[in-house]
C-alpha positions as CSV (number, residue, x, y, z in Angstrom):
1,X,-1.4,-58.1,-22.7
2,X,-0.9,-55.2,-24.7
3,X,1.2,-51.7,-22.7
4,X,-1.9,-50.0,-22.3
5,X,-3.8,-53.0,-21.1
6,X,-0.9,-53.1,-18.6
7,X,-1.0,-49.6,-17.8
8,X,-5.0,-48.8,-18.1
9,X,-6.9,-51.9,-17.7
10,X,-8.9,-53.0,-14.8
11,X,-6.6,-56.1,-12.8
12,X,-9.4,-57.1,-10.3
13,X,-12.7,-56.6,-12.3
14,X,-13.6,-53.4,-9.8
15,X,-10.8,-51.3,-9.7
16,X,-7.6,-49.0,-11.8
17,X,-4.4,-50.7,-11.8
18,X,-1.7,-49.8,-9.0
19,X,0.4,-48.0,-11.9
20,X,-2.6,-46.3,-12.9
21,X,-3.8,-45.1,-9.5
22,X,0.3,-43.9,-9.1
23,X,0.3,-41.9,-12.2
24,X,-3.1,-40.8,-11.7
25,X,-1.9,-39.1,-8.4
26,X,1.5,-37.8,-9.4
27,X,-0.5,-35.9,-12.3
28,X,-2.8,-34.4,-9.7
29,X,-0.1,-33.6,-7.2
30,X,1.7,-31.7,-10.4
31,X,-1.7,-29.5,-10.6
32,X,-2.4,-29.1,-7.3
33,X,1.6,-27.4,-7.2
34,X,1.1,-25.6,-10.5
35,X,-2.3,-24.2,-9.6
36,X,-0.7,-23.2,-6.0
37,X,2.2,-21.7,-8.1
38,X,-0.2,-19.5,-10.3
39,X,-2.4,-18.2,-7.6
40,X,0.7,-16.8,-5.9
41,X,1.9,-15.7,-8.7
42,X,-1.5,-14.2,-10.1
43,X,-3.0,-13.6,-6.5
44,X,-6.1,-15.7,-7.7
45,X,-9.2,-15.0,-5.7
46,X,-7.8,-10.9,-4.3
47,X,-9.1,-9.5,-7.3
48,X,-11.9,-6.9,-7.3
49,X,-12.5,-8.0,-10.8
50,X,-12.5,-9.8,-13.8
51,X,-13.0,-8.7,-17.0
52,X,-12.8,-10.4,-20.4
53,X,-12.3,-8.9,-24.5
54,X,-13.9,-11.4,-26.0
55,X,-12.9,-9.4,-29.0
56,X,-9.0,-9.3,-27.9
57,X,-9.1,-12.3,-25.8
58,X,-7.4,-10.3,-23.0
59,X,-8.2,-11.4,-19.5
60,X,-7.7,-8.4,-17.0
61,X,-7.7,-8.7,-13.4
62,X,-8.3,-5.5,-11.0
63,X,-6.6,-5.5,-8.1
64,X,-7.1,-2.2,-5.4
65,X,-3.1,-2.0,-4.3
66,X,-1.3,-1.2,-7.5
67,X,-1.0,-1.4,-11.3
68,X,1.2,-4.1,-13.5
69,X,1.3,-5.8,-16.4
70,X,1.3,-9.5,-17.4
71,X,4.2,-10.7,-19.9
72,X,3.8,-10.3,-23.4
73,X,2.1,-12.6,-24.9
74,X,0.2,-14.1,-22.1
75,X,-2.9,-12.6,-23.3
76,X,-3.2,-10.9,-19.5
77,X,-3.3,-8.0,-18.0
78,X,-3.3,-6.8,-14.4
79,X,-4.6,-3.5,-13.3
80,X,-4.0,-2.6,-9.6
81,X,-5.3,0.1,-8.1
């Protein structure tokens, strides 16, 4: 059997591979931390607002305690107020 028929095919008939269902859940742990990482980071879900330039592709977020600004280059700004 080829590597990806090891790594991806079906063993049983029913069900993914044990490497598959390890890798599958170490990828999702890695998102669940990244995603934590970015909403502290980003204070996901405390904005007042969201606005998009569809024109500029700039994503701002208003926030009511105080104004920053993303990095440059990220293609995002945040306005506290």
């Amino acid at each position: 059997m080829s590597f990806f028929g090891r790594m991806f095919g079906r063993k049983d008939g029913g069900g993914e591979t044990p490497d598959f269902e390890a890798f599958l859940e170490a990828s999702l742990e890695g998102l669940r931390l990244q995603a934590s990482a970015h909403q502290g980071t980003w204070r996901l879900g405390e904005e007042e607002r969201r606005d998009l330039s569809q024109d500029t592709g700039e994503l701002v977020f208003i926030f009511p305690d105080q104004a920053r600004r993303g990095p440059s280059g990220a293609h995002c700004r945040l306005v506290l107020r």
